[in-house]
C-alpha positions in Angstrom: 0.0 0.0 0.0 1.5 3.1 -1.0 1.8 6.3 1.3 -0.9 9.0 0.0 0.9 11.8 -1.3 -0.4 15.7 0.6 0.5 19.1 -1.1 0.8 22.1 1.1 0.5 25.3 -0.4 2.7 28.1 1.4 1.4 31.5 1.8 1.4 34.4 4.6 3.1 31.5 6.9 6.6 30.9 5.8 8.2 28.7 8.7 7.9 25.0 9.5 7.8 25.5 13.4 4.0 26.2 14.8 2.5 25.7 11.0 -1.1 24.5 11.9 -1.5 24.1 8.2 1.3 22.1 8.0 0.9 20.0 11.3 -2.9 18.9 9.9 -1.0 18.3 6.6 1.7 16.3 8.1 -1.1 14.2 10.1 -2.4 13.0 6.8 0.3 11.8 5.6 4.2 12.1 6.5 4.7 12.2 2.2 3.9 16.0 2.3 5.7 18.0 -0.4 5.8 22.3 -0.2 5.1 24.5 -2.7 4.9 28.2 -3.1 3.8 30.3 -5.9 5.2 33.0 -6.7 1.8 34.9 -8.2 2.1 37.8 -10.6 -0.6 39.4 -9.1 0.8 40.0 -5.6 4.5 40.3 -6.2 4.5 42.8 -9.6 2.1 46.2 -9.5 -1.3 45.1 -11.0 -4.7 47.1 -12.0 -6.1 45.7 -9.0 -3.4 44.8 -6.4 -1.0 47.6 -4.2 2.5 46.8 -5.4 4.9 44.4 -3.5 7.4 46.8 -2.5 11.6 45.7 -3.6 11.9 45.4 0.2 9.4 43.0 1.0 10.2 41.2 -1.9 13.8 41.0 -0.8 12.4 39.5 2.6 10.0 37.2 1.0 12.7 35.7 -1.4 15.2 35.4 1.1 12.9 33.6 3.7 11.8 30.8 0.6 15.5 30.0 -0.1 16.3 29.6 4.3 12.6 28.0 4.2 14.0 25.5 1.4 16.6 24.0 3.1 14.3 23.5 6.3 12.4 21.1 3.7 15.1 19.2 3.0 16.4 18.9 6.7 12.8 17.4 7.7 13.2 15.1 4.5 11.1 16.4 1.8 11.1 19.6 -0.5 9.9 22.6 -1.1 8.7 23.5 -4.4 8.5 26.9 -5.7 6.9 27.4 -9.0 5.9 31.2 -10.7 2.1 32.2 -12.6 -1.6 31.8 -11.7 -2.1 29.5 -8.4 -5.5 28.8 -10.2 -3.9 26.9 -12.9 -0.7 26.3 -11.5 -1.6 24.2 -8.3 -4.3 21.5 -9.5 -1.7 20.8 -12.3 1.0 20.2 -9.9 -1.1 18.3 -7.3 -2.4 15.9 -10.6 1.4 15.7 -11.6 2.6 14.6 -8.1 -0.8 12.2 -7.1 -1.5 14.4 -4.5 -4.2 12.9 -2.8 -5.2 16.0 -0.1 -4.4 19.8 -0.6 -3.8 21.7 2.4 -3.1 25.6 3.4 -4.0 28.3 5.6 -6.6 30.8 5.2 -6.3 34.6 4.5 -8.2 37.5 4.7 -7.4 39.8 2.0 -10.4 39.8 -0.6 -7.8 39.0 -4.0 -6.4 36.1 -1.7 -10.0 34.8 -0.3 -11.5 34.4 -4.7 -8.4 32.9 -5.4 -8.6 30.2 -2.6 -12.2 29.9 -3.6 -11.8 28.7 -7.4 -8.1 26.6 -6.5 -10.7 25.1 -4.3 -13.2 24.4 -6.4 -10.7 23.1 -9.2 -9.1 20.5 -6.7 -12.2 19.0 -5.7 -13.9 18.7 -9.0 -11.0 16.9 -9.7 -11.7 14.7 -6.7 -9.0 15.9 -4.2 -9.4 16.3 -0.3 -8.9 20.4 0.4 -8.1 21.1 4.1 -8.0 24.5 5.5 -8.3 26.7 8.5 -7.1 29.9 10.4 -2.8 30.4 11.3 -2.4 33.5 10.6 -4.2 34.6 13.7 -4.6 33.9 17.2 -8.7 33.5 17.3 -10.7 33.3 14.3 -12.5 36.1 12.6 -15.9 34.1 12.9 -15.5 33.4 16.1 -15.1 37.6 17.4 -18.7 39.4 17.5 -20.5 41.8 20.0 -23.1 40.2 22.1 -25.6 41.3 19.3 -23.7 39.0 16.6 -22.3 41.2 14.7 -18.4 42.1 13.8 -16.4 44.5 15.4 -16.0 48.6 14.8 -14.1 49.3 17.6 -10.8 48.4 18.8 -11.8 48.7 22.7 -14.5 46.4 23.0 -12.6 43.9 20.2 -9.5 43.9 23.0 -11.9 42.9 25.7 -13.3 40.2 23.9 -10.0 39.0 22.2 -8.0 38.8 25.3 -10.6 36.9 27.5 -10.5 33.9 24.2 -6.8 34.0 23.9 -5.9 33.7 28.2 -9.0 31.1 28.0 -7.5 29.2 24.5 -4.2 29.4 26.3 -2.9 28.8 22.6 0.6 26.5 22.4 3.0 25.8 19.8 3.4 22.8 17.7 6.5 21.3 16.7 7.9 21.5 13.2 7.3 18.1 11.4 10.1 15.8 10.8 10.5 12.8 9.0 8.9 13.7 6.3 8.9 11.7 2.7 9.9 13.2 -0.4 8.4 12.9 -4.1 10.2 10.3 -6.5 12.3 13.1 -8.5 11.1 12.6 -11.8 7.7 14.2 -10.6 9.6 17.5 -9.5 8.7 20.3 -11.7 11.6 21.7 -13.8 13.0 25.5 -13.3 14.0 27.5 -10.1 12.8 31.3 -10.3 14.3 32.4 -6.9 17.8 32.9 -7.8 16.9 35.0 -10.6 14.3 37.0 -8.1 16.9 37.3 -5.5 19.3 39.1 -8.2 16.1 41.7 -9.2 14.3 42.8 -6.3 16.2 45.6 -7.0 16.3 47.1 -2.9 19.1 48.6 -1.9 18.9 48.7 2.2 19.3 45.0 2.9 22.0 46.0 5.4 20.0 48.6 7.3 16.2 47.3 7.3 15.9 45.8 10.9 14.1 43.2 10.1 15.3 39.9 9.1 14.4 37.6 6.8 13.9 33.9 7.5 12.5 31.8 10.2 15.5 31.5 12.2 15.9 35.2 12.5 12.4 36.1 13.6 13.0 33.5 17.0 16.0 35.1 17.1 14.6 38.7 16.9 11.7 37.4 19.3 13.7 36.0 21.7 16.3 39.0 22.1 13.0 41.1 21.9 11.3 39.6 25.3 15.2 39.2 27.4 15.6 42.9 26.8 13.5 45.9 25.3 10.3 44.4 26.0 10.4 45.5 29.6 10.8 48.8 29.1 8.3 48.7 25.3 6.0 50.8 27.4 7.0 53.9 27.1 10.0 53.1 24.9 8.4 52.4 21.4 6.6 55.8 21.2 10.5 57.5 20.9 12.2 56.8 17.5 15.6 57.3 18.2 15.7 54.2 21.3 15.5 50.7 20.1 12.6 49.6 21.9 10.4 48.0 19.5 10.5 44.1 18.0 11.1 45.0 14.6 8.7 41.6 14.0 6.3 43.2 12.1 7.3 41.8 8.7 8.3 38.3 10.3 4.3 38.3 11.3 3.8 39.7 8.2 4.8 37.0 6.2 4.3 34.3 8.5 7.9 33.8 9.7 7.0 33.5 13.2 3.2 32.8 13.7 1.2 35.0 16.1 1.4 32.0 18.8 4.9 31.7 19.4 4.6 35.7 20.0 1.9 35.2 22.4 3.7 32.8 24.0 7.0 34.3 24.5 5.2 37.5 26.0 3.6 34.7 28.6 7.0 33.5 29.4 8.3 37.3 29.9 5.7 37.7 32.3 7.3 35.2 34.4 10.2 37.2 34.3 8.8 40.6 35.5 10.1 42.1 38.4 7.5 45.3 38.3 4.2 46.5 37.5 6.0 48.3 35.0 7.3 45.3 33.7 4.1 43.5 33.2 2.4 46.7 31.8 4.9 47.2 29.3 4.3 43.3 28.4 0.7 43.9 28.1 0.9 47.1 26.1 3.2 44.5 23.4 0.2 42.1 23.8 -2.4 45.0 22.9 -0.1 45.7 19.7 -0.9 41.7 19.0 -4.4 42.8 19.3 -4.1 46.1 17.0 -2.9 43.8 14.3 -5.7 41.1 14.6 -8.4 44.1 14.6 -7.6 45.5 11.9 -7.1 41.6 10.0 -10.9 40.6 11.1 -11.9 43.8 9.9 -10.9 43.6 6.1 -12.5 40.0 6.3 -15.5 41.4 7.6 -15.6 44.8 5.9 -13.5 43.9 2.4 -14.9 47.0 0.7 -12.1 48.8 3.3 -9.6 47.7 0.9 -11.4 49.8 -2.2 -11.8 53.0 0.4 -13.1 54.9 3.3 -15.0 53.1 5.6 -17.2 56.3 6.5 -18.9 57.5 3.8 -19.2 60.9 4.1 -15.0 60.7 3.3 -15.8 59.8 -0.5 -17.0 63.3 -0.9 -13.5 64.7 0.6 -12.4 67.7 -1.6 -8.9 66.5 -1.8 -6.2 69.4 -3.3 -4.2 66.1 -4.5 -0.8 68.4 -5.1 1.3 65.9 -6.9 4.8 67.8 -6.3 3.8 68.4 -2.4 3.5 64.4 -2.4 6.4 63.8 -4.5 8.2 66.2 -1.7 6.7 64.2 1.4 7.3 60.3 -0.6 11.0 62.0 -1.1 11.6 63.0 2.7 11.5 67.1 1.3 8.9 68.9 2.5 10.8 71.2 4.8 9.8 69.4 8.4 12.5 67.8 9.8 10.3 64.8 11.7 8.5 64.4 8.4 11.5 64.2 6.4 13.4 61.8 8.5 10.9 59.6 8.4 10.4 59.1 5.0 14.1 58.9 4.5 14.4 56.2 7.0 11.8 53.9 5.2 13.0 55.0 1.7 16.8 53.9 3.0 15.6 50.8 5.1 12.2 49.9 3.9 11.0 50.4 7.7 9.4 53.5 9.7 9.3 53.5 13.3 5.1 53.3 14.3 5.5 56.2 16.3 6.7 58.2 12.6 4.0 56.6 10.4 1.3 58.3 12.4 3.1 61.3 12.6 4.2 61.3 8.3 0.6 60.4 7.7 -0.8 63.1 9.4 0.7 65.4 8.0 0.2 64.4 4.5 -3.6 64.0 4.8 -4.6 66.9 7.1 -1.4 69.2 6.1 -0.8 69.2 2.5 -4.6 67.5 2.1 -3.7 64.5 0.1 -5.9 61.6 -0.1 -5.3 59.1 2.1 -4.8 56.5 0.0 -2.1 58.3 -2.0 -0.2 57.7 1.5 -1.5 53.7 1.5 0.2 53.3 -1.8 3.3 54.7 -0.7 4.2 52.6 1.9 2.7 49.5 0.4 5.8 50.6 -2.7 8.1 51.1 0.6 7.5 49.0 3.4 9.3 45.7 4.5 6.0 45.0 6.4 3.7 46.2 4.0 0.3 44.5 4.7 -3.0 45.4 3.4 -5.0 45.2 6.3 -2.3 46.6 8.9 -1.3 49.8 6.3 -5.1 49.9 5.5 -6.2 50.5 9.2 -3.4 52.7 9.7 -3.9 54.9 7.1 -8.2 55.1 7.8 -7.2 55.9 11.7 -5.0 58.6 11.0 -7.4 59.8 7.9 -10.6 59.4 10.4 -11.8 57.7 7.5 -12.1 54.7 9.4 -13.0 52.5 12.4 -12.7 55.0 15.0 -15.0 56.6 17.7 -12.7 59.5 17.7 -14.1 61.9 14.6 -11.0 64.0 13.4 -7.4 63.6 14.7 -4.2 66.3 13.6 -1.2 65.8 15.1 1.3 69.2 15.1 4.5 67.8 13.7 7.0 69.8 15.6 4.9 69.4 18.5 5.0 65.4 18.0 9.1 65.8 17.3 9.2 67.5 20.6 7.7 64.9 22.7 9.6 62.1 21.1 12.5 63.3 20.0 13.5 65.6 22.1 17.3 65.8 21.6 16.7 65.8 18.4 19.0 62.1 17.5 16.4 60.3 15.2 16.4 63.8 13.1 20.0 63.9 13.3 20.5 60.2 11.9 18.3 60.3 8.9 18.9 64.5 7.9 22.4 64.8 8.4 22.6 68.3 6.4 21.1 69.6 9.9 23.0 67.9 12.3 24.4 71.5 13.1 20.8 73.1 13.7 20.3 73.7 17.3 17.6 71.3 18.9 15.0 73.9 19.5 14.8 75.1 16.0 15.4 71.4 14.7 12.4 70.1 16.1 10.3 73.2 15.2 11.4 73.1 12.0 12.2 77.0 12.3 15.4 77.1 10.3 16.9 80.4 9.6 18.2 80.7 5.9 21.8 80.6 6.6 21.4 77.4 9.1 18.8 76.3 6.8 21.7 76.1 3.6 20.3 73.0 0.8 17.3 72.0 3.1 14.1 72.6 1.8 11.5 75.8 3.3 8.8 74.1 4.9 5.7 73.4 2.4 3.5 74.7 4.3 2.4 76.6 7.8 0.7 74.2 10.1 -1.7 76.1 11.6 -2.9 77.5 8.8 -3.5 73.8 7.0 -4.8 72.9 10.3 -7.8 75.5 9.8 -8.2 74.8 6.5 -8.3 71.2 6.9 -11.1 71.4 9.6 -13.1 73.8 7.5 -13.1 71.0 4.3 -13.9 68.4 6.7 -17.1 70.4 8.2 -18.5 70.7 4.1 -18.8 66.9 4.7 -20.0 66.4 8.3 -24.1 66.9 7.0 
């Protein structure tokens, strides 16, 4: 009797370690072969799709060739094949008599039709398909107000998702060993990773802080929770310390899953010396939350991922001022926090959270951009670039979004002064005004002579400030 052969399909969950996916796959049969597609439609700008930015592509390729050789070490392969998952993965599982297909779900709306009609192909062609939820730590379906309805705001969401998570008590599995690999003859020809890893085409794979692979993320996570994550509360609102995971494209991706995060913070509690301590941990553990809010609400609300959740922001007279956004995308617009902001994620493909509030601000209710001018941006940018993370971000600062709080405009040099107060993180990323005094700095005054090459400021905040709130009261009716 011969071993049925099981095809697991790699997506937002690139690690062997704490793979539920996997581990279900694996309990079918030990013969389980990898495969990841690498689909035009998410890594290469599309009609439909937000670009894959050359920085998360870096990370993505880089983590498939470590995630490779993990294959091999349990004893089977992974597989990585290029085009439409639609065609692409019933002709492979036919090819290698893959009995069962299994992966983990997503909630993006592209990703959700796609897994609809590979579904649909498999089992008309009379193959098992096994799915369910890794990505997250409790189920979209399974968070709704006592009503029976999904989630609009984050407070009530934490309640809720922190009683299920202490009550799951979720653990870790093992990764699988032992596995058996295909009869090579059946392996698909061709290897499109080397050639990818030679034309992502981003430059800052020495500075971006966060590593690519499975064995960096524990690494990251485990030097996170012996050290910084003590102090995370108040640390990570201040640019210039390193007090934050840098795990955000490791979650992203699906180098570390959200459990072994959870679980680490539960081990760091132990630790804790201080009710500083432990409300630093829990703050980290809200952050876990923030993520999973905004993930349930793009499966719930998929429209978010088209535009404003309220309404009212579709009739937002915009000014749209292409140079002013060229000048913000460029880290030019005259205000030093703004500008070293953008120049950190241009040069490392990463922005401290703290600065991507601050940046987004001042695009949308400064120079009046839309919104998701600023969404685009970052999804061309960012490391970490998720839909549903950038998406939320980007609504909450906008006050387009799922927020009780109606309008929100943060003062720039006010923001630079209560973060950056010595002025450091300015220093590092605009080093033409390393000689500017902090006061002025941080204000963003800059006499001409001090000012030399740098930019005058775009604009005067207070005046966009009142001119912001008087556009957004021609919508409020």
């Amino acid at each position: 009797m011969t071993t049925p052969r099981v095809l697991f399909w790699h997506r937002r969950d690139l690690r062997l370690t704490d793979n539920l996916g996997l581990a279900a796959a694996a309990a079918i049969s030990p013969a389980v072969t990898g495969v990841y597609v690498l689909d035009p439609q998410v890594i290469s700008p599309s009609e439909h799709l937000l670009p894959m930015a050359p920085a998360r592509l870096w990370f993505l390729i880089e983590s498939l060739i470590e995630l490779q050789q993990r294959w091999r070490d349990a004893g089977s392969r992974l597989l990585v094949v290029e085009g439409d998952p639609v065609q692409l993965l019933p002709q492979l599982a036919e090819r290698i008599a893959a009995e069962a297909v299994v992966w983990n779900r997503d909630v993006e709306p592209y990703a959700r039709e796609r897994d609809r009609q590979v579904a649909q192909r498999l089992q008309a062609d009379g193959r098992k398909v096994v799915v369910d939820w890794d990505q997250l730590l409790i189920a979209p379906e399974l968070l709704k107000t006592g009503g029976g309805d999904p989630y609009r705001v984050y407070g009530p969401f934490l309640r809720n998702w922190r009683g299920q998570v202490q009550a799951k008590q979720p653990v870790t599995v093992p990764a699988p060993a032992g596995l058996v690999d295909l009869d090579p003859a059946a392996v698909p020809s061709g290897e499109p990773l080397m050639a990818r890893r030679d034309s992502h085409g981003f430059k800052g794979t020495e500075l971006c802080p966060c590593r690519p692979g499975e064995a960096a993320a524990m690494q990251q996570l485990t030097s996170f929770c012996d050290g910084a994550l003590f102090g995370y509360e108040p640390d990570r609102n201040f640019p210039g310390v390193v007090g934050t995971s840098y795990l955000s494209a490791a979650l992203s991706v699906g180098t570390l899953s959200p459990r072994q995060a959870w679980s680490a913070a539960q081990e760091a509690r132990e630790q804790a010396r201080s009710e500083e301590q432990l409300h630093a941990i829990a703050v980290w553990e809200q952050e876990l939350c923030w993520r999973e809010f905004y993930q349930q609400a793009l499966f719930h609300f998929p429209e978010l991922s088209d535009g404003p959740y309220r309404e009212q922001w579709r009739r937002f007279p915009w000014e749209n001022n292409e140079d002013w956004f060229d000048f913000w995308r460029e880290g030019q617009t005259g205000m030093p926090i703004i500008d070293a902001a953008m120049r950190q994620l241009n040069q490392t493909g990463w922005m401290h959270n703290r600065c991507r509030m601050i940046v987004a601000s001042y695009l949308v209710k400064d120079l009046i951009c839309d919104w998701r001018w600023g969404e685009r941006a970052f999804m061309e940018l960012e490391v970490d670039g998720d839909l549903a993370a950038n998406n939320g971000g980007w609504q909450w600062s906008a006050s387009s979004g799922m927020d009780p709080k109606p309008l929100r405009i943060f003062n720039p040099a006010t923001q630079a002064s209560k973060f950056d107060a010595a002025g450091d993180y300015i220093r590092q990323w605009v080093p033409e005004l390393r000689h500017v005094n902090t006061k002025d700095l941080l204000s963003g005054e800059i006499g001409a002579l001090e000012r030399r090459d740098y930019p005058e400021p775009l604009v005067n905040h207070k005046t966009q400030q009142a001119k912001f709130k008087a556009l957004y009261a021609t919508i409020r009716s």
